[in-house]
N, C-alpha and C positions, 0 to 999 in steps of 0.2 A: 504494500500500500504506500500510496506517495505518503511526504511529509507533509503535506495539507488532511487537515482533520476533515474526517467525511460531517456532515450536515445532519443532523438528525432533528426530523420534526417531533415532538412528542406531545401527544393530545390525549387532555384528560380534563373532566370537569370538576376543580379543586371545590366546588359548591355544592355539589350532587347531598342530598341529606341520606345517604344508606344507612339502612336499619344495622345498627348492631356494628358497624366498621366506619372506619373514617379513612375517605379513598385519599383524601389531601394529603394524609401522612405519608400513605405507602408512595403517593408518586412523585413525592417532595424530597424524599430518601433514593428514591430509584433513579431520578432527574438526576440527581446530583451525583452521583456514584457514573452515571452513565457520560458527565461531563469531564469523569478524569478521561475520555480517550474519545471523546466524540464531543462537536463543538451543538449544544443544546437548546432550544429554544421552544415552550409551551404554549398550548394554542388549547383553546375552547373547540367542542369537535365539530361546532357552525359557522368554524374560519379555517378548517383543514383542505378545506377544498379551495379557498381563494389563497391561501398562502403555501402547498406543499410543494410548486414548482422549483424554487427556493432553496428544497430542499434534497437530501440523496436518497434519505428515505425517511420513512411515517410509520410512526412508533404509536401504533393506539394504544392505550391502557384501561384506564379509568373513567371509560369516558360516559358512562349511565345506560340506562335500557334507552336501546337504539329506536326503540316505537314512540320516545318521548318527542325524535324529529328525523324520522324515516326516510324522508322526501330527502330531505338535504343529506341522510346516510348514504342512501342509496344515489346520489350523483355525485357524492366524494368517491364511492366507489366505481363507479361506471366511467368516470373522470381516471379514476388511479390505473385503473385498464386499460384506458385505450392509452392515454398517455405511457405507459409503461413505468407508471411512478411505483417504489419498491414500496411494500407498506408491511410490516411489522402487528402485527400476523396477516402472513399471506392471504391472500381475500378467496381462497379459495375452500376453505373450510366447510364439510359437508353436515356440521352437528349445528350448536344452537346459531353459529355466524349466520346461516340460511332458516331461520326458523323449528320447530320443532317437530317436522316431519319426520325427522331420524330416527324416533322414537317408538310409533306404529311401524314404520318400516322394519328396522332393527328388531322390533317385537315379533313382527310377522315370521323371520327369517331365523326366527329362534335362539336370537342373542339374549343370555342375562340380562334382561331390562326388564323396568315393573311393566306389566301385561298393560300393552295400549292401545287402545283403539280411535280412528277418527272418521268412522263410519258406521251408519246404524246398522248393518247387516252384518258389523264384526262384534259387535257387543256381545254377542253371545260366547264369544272367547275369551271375556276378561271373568276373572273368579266369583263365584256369588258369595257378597260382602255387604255389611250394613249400611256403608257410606263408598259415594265415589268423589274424585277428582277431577274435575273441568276445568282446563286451563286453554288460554291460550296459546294455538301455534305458535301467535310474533310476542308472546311472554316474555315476564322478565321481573325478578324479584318479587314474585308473587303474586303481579299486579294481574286483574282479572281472575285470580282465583276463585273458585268457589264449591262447598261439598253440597252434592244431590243424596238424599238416602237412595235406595234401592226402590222402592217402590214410584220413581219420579224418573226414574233412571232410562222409559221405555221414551221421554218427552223430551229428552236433551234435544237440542238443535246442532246437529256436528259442524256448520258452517264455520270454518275458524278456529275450532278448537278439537282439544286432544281431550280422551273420558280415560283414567284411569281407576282402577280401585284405591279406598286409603289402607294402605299396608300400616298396621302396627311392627314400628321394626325396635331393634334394642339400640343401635345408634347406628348416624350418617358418618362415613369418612371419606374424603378427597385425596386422589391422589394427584401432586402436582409434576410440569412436566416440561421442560426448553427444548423446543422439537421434538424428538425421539427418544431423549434421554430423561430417567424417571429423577427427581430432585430430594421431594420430604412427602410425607404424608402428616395429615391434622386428623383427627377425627371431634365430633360434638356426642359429647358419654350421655349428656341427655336432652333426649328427642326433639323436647318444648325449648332447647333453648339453641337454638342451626350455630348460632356463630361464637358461643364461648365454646372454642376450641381447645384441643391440649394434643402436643405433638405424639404420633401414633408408627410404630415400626410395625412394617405390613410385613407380613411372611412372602413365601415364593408364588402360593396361591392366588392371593394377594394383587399382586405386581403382573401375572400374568391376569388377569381379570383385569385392571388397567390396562396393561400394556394393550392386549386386544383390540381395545376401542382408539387408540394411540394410530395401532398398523391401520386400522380400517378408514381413518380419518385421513391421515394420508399427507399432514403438513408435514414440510420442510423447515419452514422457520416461524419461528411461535412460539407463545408459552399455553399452555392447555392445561383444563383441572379437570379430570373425573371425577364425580359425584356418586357414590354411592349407599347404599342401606342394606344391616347386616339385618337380615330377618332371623325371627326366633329362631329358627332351623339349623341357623348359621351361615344362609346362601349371600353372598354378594350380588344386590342386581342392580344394574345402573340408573340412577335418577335424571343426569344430563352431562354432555360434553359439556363445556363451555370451553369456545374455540376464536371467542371475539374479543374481550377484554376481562379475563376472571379475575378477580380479586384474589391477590395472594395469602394475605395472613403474614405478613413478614416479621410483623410483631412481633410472634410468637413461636416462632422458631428460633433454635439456637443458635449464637453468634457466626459459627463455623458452618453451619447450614446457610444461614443468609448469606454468605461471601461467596460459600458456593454458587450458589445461586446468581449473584452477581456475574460471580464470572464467568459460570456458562451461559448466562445473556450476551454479556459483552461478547465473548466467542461467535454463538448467534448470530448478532449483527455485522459482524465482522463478516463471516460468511456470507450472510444476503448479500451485504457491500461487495463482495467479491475476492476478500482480504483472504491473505492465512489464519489460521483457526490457531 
């Protein structure tokens, strides 16, 4: 790589009010760490499109549920395409990045996922359960959530949205990820509470139940969290990729984990740039 510092745009919404995390922290710390080796500059993600030319590449992060201004997502993207602007996770992402199709599909296909369906003539393949789940396809952080009982369940309108059963599981754990390579796992010990996390060492089972959704996905450069819930049984089955801007937890991870981390970002981008790794 020349002695000129590549350009790195990084877009995130330091204002966003997330339930339970404060995204300003994690990308306040990330910015600045990503400025020992790359020259840095942050943008709101409804000026990533008139200012990314500017730059070498576009570092989304933090930047809120993308349905809050989809129109202007969706021509930063269509913009970063044709133009051939490098963006930071690649815009190619087949899980939540495009909505949450992945998920019926994936279900259908017989992957570990909670049982999903987004058509009335599949319902009859998800489990008979006292409560289900209606969520939105273009979902995000819960918003449009809502439980149907069973007996309401034959009146769902599937236009839009995804119907799953509510699994009582014993906890959720994430595994997080820079491309292809697995980093820390968090897990939440109780259900009621998703984001007091505590750091969790996944066995080999574990990591391949991850990784899976990892190869299937298919990015190069990115950082990705799978989502999972360990049911009574003990089965692992997938809740959601997030392949667009996941929230890391950096917090709470340990010092030597976080550097890690760091520095297989930095490597990451290096690569997209085209640099030695």
């Amino acid at each position: 790589m020349s002695s000129v510092r590549p350009r790195v745009l990084y877009v995130t919404d330091l204002a966003y009010p997330a339930k339970g995390r404060r995204y300003c922290d994690e990308d306040i710390f990330l910015s600045s760490r990503l400025r020992e080796d790359f020259d840095v500059a942050l943008c709101h993600p409804l000026d990533a499109a008139a200012l990314m030319d500017g730059f070498d590449a576009v570092v989304v992060r933090n930047s809120g549920p993308v349905l809050h201004y989809q129109e202007a997502y969706d021509d930063f993207a269509r913009q970063a395409q044709k133009d051939g602007v490098l963006v930071y996770n690649q815009l190619t992402g087949r899980a939540d990045m495009a909505g949450k199709q992945y998920l019926p599909d994936l279900s259908a296909a017989g992957y570990p996922v909670i049982p999903t369906a987004d058509r009335a003539e599949d319902a009859g393949r998800l489990p008979d359960v006292a409560e289900y789940v209606v969520k939105p396809k273009l979902g995000a952080d819960s918003i449009g959530l809502r439980f149907v009982p069973r007996e309401e369940l034959a009146d769902v309108d599937y236009d839009g949205v995804l119907v799953q059963p509510r699994i009582h599981f014993r906890y959720e754990v994430s595994f997080y990820f820079v491309d292809d390579a697995f980093q820390y796992a968090l897990h939440a010990p109780d259900p009621a509470r998703r984001w007091v996390l505590e750091p969790y060492e996944p066995t080999a089972g574990d990591l391949a139940f991850a990784q899976r959704f990892i190869d299937w996905n298919g990015i190069e450069h990115g950082i990705q969290r799978v989502d999972a819930c360990r049911t009574p049984e003990g089965e692992l089955l997938l809740v959601e990729l997030e392949d667009l801007n996941p929230y890391l937890s950096l917090d709470l991870v340990a010092p030597q984990t976080r550097e890690a981390f760091v520095d297989a970002l930095k490597a990451s981008l290096r690569r997209l740039l085209g640099g030695a790794s």
